[in-house]
N, C-alpha and C positions, 0 to 999 in steps of 0.2 A: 276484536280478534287479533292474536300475533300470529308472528310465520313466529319458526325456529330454523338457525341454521346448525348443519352439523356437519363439521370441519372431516373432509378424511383423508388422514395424512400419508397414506401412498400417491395421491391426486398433488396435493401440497410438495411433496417432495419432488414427484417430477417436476413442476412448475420450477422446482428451485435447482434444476438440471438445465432447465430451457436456453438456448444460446442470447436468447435477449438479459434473461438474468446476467448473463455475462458480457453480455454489452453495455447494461448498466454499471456493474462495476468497475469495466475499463474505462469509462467514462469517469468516474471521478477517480480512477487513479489518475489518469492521462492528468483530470487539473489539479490532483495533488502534487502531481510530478513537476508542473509549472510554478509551484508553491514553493518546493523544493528546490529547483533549481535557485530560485529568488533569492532564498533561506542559504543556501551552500556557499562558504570561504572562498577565495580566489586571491592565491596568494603572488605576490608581484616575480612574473616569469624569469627575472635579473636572480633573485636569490630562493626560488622557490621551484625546484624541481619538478613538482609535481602541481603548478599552476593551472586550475581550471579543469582538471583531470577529471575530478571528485562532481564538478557544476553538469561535466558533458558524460558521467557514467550514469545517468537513471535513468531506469526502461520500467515498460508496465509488461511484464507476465501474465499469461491466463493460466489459471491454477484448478485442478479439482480438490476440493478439501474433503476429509473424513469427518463428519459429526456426525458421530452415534449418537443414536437416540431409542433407547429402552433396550439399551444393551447391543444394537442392531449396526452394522455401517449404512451410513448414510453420504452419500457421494454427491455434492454441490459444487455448483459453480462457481465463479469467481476471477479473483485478477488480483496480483501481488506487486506493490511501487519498490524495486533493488536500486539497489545500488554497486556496481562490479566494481569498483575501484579497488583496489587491493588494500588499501589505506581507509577504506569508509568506516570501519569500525573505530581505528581510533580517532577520525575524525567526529564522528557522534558519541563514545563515550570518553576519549580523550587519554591520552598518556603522560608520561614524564614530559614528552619533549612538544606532544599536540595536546594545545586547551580546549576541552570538550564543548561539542557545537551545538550535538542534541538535535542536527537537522530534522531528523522526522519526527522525533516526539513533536517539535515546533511545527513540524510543517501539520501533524494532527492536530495541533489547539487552533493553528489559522483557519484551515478546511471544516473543523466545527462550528469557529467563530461566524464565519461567510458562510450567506444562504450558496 
């Protein structure tokens, strides 16, 4: 003889509302954020205005996301790794004058790469 299980996903969704879900997530933001800092330029403070700015602006957010599902909102927990630097964008995709650094994409292939 089998059991069967039968998933019901109003029970599943709250689970995925629960503040531990979101303490797991700030949990690997926080060590992507450690990743990131690692990963992030630091340019020498004699000719670089903005030295170190870019290393000491990442913070972990708790976020609630929307994913619908069957048309429906669906409100989950979560946690988002920024970066406020006013400068972070063209320091990750990079400009005329900054060559692109790609911190998070990088800091993403590290944090998959390590259990």
């Amino acid at each position: 003889m089998g059991s069967t299980y039968t998933g019901r996903y109003n029970g599943i969704g709250r689970l995925l509302q629960n503040p531990a879900v979101r303490q797991a997530t700030a949990r690997a933001a926080r060590r992507m954020k450690g990743i990131a800092e690692g990963l992030s330029p630091v340019g020498d403070p004699a000719t670089d205005r903005h030295s170190g700015e870019y290393k000491n602006s990442f913070a972990v957010v708790p976020v609630t996301v929307n994913v619908p599902f069957r048309g429906k909102p669906r409100l989950r927990a979560g946690s988002r790794l920024v970066n406020t630097a006013g400068h972070a964008k063209d320091v990750e995709y990079g400009n005329g004058k900054v060559q692109r650094y790609a911190v998070l994409r990088r800091t993403i292939d590290a944090a998959k790469a390590s259990p």
